[in-house]
PADRENZA-784487 format. One record per residue: residue in three letters; x, y, z of N, C-alpha, C in turn. Coordinates in pm, whole numbers, plus 32768, in hexadecimal, padded with zeros to 4 digits. Example, Ala and Ser with C-alpha at 12.3 -4.5 7.8 and 13.67 -1.06 7.14 Angstrom:
BEGIN
ala85277DC7830C84CE7E3E830C85287EB6830C
ser85057F1F82C485577F9682CA850A80038313
END
This chain:
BEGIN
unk80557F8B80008000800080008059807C8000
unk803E80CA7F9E808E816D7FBA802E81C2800D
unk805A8218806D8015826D8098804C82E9808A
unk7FEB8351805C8003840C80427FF7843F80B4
unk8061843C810F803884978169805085388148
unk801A858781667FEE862A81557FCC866181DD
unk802986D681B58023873782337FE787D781DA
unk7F8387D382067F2E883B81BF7F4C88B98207
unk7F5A891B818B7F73899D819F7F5D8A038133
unk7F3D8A78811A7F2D8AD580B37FA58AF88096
unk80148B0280E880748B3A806D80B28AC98083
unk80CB8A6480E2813E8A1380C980D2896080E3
unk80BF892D807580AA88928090811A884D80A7
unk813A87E380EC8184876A812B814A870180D0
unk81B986A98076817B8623804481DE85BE8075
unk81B08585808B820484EA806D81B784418061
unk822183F6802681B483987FEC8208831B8046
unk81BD82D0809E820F825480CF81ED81E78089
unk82208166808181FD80F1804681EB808A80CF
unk8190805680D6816C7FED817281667F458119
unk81C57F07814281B67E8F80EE81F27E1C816C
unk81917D9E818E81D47D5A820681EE7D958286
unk81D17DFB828B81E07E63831C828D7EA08307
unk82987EA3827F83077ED7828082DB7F7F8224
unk834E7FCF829083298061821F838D808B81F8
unk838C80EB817483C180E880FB83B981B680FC
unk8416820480E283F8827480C883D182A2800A
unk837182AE7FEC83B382A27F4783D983217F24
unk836C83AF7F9583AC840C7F1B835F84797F46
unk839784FB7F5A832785967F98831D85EE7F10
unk82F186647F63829C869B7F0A828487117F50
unk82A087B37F12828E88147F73822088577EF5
unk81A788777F30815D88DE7EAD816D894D7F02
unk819C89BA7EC3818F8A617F1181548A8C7EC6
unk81108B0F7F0F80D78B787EBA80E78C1A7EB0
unk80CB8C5D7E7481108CF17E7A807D8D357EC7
unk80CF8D6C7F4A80768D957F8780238E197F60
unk80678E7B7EE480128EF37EB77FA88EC27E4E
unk7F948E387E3B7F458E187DFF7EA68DF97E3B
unk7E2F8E0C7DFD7DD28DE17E3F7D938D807E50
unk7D718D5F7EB87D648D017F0B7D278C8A7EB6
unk7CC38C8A7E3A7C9D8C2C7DF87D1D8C177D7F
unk7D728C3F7D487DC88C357D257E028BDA7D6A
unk7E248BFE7DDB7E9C8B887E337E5F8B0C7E45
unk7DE28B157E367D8E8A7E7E657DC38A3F7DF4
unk7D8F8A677D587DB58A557D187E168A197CDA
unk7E718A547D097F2B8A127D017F3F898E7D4E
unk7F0B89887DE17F1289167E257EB688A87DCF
unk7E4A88C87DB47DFB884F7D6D7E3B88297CE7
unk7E4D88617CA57E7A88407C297F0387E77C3E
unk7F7D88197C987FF087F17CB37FD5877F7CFF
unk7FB4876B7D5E7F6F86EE7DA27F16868E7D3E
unk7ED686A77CDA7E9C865D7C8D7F10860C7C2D
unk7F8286697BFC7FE1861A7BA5803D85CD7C14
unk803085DA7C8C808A857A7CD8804284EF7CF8
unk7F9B851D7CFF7F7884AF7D107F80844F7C95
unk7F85849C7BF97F6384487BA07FF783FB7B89
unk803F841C7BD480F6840D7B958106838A7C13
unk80F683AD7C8E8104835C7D0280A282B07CF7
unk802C82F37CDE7FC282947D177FDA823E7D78
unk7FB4829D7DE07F9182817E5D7EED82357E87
unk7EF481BE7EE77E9781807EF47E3681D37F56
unk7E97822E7FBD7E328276802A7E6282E5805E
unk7E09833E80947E4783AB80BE7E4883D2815F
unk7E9E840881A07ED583FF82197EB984AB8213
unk7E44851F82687E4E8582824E7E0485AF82BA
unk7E95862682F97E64866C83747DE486AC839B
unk7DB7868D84327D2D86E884077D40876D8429
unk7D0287A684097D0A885784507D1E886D84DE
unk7D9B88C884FB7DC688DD85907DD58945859F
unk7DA189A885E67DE58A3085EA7DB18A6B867E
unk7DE68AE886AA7DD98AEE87287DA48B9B8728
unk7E018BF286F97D9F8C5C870E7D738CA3866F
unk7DE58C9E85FA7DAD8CBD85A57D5A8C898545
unk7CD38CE3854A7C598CA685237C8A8CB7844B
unk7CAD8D1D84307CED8D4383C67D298CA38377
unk7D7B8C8783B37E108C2583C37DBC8B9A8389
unk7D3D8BA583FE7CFD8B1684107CAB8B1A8356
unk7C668B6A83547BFE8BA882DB7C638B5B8257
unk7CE78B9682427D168B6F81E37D8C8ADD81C7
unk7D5F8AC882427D748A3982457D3689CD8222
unk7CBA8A0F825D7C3189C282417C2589CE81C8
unk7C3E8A1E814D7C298A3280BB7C5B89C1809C
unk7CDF89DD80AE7D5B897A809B7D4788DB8098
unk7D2188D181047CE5883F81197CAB883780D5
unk7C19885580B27BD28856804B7BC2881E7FBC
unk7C2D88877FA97C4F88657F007CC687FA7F1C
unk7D1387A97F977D3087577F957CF586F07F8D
unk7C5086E37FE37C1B866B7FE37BDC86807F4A
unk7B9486987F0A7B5686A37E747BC9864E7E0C
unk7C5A86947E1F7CC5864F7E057CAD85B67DDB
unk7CC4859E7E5A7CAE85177E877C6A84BE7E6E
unk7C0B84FF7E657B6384B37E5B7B4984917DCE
unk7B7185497D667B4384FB7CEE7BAD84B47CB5
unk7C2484607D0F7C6A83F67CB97C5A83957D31
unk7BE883877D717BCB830C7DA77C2D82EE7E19
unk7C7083257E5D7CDB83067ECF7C70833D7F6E
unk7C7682CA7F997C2282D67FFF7C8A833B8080
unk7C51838980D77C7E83D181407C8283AE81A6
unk7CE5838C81E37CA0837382A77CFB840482DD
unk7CDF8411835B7D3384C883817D2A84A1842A
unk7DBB84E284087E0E84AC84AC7E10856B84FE
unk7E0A857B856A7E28860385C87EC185E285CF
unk7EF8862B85FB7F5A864F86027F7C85F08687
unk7F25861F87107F2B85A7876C7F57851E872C
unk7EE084E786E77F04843E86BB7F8084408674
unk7FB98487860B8065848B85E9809B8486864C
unk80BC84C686AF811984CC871F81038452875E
unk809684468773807C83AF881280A7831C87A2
unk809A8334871F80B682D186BB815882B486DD
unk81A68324869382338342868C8271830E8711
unk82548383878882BC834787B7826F83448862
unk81DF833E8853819582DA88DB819B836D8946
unk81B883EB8906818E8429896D812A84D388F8
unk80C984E889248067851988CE808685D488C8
unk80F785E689308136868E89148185868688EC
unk81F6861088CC827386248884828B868D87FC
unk830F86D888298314874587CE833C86FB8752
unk8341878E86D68373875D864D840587128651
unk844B872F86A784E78704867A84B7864F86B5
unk846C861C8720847C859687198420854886B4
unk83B9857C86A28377856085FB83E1854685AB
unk841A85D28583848D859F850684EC852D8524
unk8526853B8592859C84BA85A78538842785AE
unk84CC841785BD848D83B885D6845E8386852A
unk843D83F184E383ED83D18457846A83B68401
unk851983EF8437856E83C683EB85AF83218412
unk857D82EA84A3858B827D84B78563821984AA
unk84E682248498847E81D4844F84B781C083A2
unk84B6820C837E84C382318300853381EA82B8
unk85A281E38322862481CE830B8667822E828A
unk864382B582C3868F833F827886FF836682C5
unk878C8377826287D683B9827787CE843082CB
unk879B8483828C8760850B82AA86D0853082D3
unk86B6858D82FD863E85E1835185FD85E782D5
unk858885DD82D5853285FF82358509869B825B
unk851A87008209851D878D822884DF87C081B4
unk848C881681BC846C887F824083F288128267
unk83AD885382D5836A87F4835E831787E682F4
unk82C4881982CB827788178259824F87868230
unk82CF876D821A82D786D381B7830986518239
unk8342868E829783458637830C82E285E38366
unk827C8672835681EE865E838E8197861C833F
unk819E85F682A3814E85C1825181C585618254
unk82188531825D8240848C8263821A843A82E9
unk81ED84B3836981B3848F8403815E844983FF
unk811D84938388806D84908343808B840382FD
unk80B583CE82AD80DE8362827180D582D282CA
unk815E832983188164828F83768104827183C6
unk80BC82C5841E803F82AB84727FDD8263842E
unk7FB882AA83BF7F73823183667F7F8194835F
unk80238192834F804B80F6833E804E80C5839D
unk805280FD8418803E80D184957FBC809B84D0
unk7F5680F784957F0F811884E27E5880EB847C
unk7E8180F384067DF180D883B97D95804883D4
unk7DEC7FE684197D967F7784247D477F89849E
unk7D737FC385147D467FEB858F7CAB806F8565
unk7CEF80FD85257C65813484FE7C0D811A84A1
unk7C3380A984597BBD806E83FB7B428031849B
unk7B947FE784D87B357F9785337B13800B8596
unk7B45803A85C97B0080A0861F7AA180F585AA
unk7AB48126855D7A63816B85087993813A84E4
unk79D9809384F77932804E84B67929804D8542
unk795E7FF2859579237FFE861D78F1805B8643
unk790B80D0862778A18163863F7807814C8629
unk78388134858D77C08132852A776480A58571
unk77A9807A858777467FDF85B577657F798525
unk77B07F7F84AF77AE7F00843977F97ECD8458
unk784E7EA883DB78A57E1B83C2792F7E6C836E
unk79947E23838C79EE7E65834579EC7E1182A7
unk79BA7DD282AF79AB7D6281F979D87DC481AF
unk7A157DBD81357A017E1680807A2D7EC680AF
unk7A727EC1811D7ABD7F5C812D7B4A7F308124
unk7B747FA880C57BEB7FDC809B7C2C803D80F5
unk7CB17FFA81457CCB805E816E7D5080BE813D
END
């Protein structure tokens, strides 16, 4: 299974794509979309969807690993994030790649079992897993390989917690 993890943002998206095969993971490959911030705001959506659309068509990725909205005081910040996401999930959707979306909490308590851990033990943790030389930089793309691995960690557990909500069966789901 490849997973897209994405760290959503208006001027700066985070990509990266993991490969989960045997419980073994695989880094294949990031992806930074920026945007020019004097541009307007449907413009930049724009750029992310379109650019995210040729990664998905180049990658093909089986699923997507994508942050949910976090923000604390700017309401502004949150608004165009929320765009962002947006035209990320549509992305997604019209090439059929199903979404599950991790908080920032579940990355951390995933990574490294404690749910405030700062960015620097994320990175040393997503480069150990990973078995990377180097720090994957900028956080951007660190935080969307976080996004990645939690997935591979973690999708057989929220498939079943997910129906157990619902009350079904997990039968004929893709995760």
């Amino acid at each position: 299974m490849i997973v897209l993890g994405i760290d959503p943002g208006i001027g700066i998206t985070g990509i990266a794509l993991v490969k989960v095969e045997k419980g073994n993971l695989q880094f294949i490959s990031s992806y930074l979309i920026t945007t020019v911030p004097r541009q307007e705001v449907a413009q930049r959506l724009k750029v992310i969807f379109e650019e995210l659309s040729e990664i998905i068509k180049k990658e093909k990725p089986d699923v997507c690993a994508l942050e949910t909205l976090f923000f604390r005081t700017n309401v502004t910040t949150a608004f165009s994030v929320g765009q962002a996401r947006g035209v990320i999930q549509l992305a997604c959707t019209l090439n059929n790649i199903p979404i599950t979306e991790y908080n920032p909490t579940e990355v951390k308590l995933t990574l490294t079992g404690y749910g405030r851990a700062e960015k620097g033990q994320i990175q040393r943790m997503v480069s150990q897993i990973l078995k990377l030389k180097k720090t994957l930089t900028p956080d951007d793309v660190a935080d969307a390989a976080a996004l990645a691995i939690t997935h591979c960690f973690s999708y057989k557990l929220k498939a079943i917690s997910n129906v157990s909500a619902k009350g079904g069966s997990t039968s004929g789901r893709k995760a």
